[in-house]
C-alpha positions as CSV (number, residue, x, y, z in Angstrom):
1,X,-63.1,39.9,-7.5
2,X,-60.7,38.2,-10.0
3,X,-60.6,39.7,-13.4
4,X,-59.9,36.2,-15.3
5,X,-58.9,32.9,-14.6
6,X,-56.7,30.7,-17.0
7,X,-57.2,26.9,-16.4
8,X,-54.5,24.6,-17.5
9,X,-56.1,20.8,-17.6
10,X,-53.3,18.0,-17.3
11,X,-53.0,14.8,-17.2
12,X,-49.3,12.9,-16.4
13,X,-48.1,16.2,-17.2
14,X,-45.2,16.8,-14.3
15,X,-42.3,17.1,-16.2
16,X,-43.5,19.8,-18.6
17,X,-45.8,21.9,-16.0
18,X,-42.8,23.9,-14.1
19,X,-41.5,25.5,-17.2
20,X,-45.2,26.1,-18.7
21,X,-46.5,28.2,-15.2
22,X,-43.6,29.5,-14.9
23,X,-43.3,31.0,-17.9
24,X,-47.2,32.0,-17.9
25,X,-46.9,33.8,-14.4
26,X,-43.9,35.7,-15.7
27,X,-46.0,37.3,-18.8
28,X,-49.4,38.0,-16.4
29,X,-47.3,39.7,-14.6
30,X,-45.8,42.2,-16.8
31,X,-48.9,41.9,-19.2
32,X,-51.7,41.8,-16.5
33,X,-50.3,44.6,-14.0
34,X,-53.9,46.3,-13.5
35,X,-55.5,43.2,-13.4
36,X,-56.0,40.4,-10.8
37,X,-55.7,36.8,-12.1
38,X,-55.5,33.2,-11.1
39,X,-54.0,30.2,-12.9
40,X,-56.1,27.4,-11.7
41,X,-53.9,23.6,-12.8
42,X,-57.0,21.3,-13.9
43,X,-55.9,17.6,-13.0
44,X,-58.0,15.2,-14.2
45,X,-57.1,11.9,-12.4
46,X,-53.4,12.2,-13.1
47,X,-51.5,8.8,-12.4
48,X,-47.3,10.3,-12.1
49,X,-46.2,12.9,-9.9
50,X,-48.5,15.6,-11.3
51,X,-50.3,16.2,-7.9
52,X,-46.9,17.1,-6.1
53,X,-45.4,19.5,-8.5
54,X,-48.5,21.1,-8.8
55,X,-48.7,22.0,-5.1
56,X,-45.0,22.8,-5.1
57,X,-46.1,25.3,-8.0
58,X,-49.0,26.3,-5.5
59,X,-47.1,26.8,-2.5
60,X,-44.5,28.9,-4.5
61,X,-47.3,31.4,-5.9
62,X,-50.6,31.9,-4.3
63,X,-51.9,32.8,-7.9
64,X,-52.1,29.7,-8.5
65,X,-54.0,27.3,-8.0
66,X,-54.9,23.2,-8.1
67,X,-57.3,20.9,-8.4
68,X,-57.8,17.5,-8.3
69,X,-60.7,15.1,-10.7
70,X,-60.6,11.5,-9.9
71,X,-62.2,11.3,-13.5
72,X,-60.3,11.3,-16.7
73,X,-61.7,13.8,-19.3
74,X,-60.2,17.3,-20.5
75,X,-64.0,18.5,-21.1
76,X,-65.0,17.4,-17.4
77,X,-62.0,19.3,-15.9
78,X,-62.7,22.8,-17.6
79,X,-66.3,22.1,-16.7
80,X,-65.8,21.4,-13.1
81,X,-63.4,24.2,-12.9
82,X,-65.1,27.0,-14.5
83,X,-68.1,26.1,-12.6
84,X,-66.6,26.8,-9.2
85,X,-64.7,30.1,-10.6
86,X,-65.3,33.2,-9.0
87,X,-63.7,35.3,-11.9
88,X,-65.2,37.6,-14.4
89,X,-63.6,35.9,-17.3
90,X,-62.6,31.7,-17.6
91,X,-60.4,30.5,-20.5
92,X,-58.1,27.9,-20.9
93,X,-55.1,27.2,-22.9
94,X,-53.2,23.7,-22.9
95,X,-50.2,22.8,-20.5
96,X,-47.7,22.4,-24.1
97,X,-48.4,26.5,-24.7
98,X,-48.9,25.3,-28.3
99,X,-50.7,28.9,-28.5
100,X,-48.1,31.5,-28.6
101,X,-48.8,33.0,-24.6
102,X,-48.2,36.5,-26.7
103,X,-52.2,36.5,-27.8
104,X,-53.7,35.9,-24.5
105,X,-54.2,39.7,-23.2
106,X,-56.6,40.3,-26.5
107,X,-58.4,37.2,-26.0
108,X,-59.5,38.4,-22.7
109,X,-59.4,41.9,-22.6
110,X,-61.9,41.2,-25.8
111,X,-64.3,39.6,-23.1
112,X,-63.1,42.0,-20.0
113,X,-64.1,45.0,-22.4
114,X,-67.3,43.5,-23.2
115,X,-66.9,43.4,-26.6
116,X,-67.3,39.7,-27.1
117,X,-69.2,37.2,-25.1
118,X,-66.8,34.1,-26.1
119,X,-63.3,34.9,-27.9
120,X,-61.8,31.9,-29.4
121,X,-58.2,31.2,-31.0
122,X,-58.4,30.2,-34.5
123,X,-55.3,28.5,-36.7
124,X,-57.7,28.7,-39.7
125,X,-58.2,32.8,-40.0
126,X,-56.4,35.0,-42.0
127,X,-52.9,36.3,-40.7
128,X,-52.9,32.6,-38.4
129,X,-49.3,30.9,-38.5
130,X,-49.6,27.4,-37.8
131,X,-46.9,24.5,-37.7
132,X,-48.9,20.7,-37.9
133,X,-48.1,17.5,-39.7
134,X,-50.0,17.5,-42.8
135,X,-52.3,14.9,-41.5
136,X,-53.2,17.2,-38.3
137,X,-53.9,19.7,-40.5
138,X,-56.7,17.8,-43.3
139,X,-58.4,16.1,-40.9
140,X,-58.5,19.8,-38.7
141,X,-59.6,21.3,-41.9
142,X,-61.9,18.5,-43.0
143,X,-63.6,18.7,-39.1
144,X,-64.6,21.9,-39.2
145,X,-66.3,22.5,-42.8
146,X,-68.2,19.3,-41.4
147,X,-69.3,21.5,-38.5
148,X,-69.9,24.9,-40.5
149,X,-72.0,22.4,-43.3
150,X,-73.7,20.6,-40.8
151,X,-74.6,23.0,-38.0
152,X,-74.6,26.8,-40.1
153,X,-71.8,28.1,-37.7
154,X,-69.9,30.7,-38.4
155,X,-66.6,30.3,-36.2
156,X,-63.8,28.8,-38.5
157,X,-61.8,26.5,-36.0
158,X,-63.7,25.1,-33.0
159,X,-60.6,22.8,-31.7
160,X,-58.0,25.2,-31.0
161,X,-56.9,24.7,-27.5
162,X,-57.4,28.5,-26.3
163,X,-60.6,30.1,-25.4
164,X,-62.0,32.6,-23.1
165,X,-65.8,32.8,-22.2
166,X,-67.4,35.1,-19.7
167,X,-68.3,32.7,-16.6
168,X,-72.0,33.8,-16.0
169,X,-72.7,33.3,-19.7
170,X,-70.8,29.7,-19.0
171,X,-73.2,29.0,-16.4
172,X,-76.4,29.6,-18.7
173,X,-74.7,26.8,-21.1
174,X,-73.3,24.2,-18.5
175,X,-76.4,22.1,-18.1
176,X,-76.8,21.6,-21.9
177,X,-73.0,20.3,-22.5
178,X,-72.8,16.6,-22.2
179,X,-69.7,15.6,-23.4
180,X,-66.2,14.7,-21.0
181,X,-64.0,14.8,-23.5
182,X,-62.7,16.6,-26.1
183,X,-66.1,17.3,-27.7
184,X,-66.3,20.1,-25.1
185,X,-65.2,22.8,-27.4
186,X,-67.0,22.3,-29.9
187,X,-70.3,21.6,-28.1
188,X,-70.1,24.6,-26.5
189,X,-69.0,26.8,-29.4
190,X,-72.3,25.7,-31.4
191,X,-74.8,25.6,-28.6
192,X,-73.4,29.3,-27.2
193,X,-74.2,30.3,-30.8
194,X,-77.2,28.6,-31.5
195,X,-78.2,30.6,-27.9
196,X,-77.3,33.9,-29.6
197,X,-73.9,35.1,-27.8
198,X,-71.2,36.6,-29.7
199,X,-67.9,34.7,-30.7
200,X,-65.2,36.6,-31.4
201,X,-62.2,35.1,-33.4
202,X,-58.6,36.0,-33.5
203,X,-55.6,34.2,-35.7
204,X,-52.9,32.7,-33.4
205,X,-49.4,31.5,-33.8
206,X,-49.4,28.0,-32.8
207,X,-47.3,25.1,-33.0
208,X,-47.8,21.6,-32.5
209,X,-46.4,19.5,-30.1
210,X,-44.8,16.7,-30.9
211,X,-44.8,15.1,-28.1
212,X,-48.4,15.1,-27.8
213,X,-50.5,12.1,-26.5
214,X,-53.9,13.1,-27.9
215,X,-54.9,9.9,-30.6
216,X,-56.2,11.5,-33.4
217,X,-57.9,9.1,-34.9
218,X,-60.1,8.4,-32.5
219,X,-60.7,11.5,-31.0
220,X,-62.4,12.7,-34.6
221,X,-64.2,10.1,-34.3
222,X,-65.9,10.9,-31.0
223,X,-66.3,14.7,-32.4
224,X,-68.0,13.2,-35.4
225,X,-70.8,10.9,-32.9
226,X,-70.8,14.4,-31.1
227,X,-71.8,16.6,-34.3
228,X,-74.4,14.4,-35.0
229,X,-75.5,14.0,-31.9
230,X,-75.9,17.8,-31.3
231,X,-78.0,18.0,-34.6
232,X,-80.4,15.4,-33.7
233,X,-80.8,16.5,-30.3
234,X,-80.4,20.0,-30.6
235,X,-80.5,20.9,-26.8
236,X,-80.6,24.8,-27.2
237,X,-84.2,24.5,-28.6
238,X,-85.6,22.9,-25.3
């Protein structure tokens, strides 16, 4: 059985994605040498050459692995491919390593060791070192005291792109996530909570990247329908 699996979800991503697995399947290696692991590239409905580098990155490693959405939507990618994982242990971390690759063995030997049932990457703890434009990092800020006021959570940073969450546990909290997007994270940070399963928290070294496509405007605005949708609905009570 595989230990973990580390899902990179892309989209138009085939110029960055060489040097990004590459350097991730150099650090398993040396990191990971007891371990078996799979790095499973997410693409959801990519429109440039991402589907042929990413088999060329396939064919030159079978540890990893592709697959293909004909749907847009980061949230439905890690859904879809979590789902169908056969490993112990599912995370994910963006395609831009903006999360320093240095902190992945503790966020899943927390979960491997069963000392966590989710492990999360925050920018917002103690001992974190994070490089953002100033308005990246208010409305970051501002986003998740929203979701601590308005939901009682306890987790300080529910958007950083790196978590880890032991599959079966996944499985229990699949049917009650609804959103595609970039909700996901949070959604499933506060209903695995509400549910009782432990979130563990570590402080990361991360660094934006400029070059990023993600609009920020709107997609805080989207998180803030998906807040309040969670407290009206509140799924984990049905």
């Amino acid at each position: 059985m595989i230990d973990f699996e580390i899902v990179i979800p892309v989209y138009n991503e085939a110029i960055q994605l060489p040097e990004s697995i590459h350097k991730l399947v150099k650090f398993l290696e040396l990191s990971f040498t007891d371990k078996k692991w799979r790095i499973t590239i997410s693409d959801n409905a990519s429109i440039d050459k991402t589907p042929d580098v990413a088999r060329a990155l396939c064919c030159e490693d079978n540890r990893v692995n592709y697959f293909r959405l004909e749907q847009k939507g980061r949230g439905r990618a890690l859904k879809k491919t979590w789902e169908r994982s056969q490993a112990k242990v599912v995370s994910y971390m963006d395609v831009d390593l903006s999360t320093h690759i240095k902190h992945i063995p503790e966020l899943i030997n927390i979960l491997l060791h069963d000392r966590s049932d989710i492990a999360i990457g925050s920018r917002l703890l103690p001992g974190s070192r994070t490089v953002r434009c100033l308005k990246r990092e208010i409305i970051s800020r501002l986003y998740n005291l929203i979701v601590k006021i308005l939901h009682q959570t306890k987790f300080s940073d529910a958007q950083c792109g790196f978590k880890a969450i032991k599959t079966n546990l996944f499985r229990k909290i699949l049917p009650l996530i609804k959103n595609n997007e970039w909700f996901f994270d949070s959604e499933m940070l506060i209903i695995g909570e509400k549910m009782g399963f432990k979130i563990h928290e570590i402080p990361v070294e991360w660094n934006e990247d400029m070059g990023s496509t993600v609009k920020i405007i709107p997609t805080a605005l989207e998180d803030l329908k998906g807040l309040w949708r969670l407290y009206r609905e509140k799924p984990w009570r049905k």
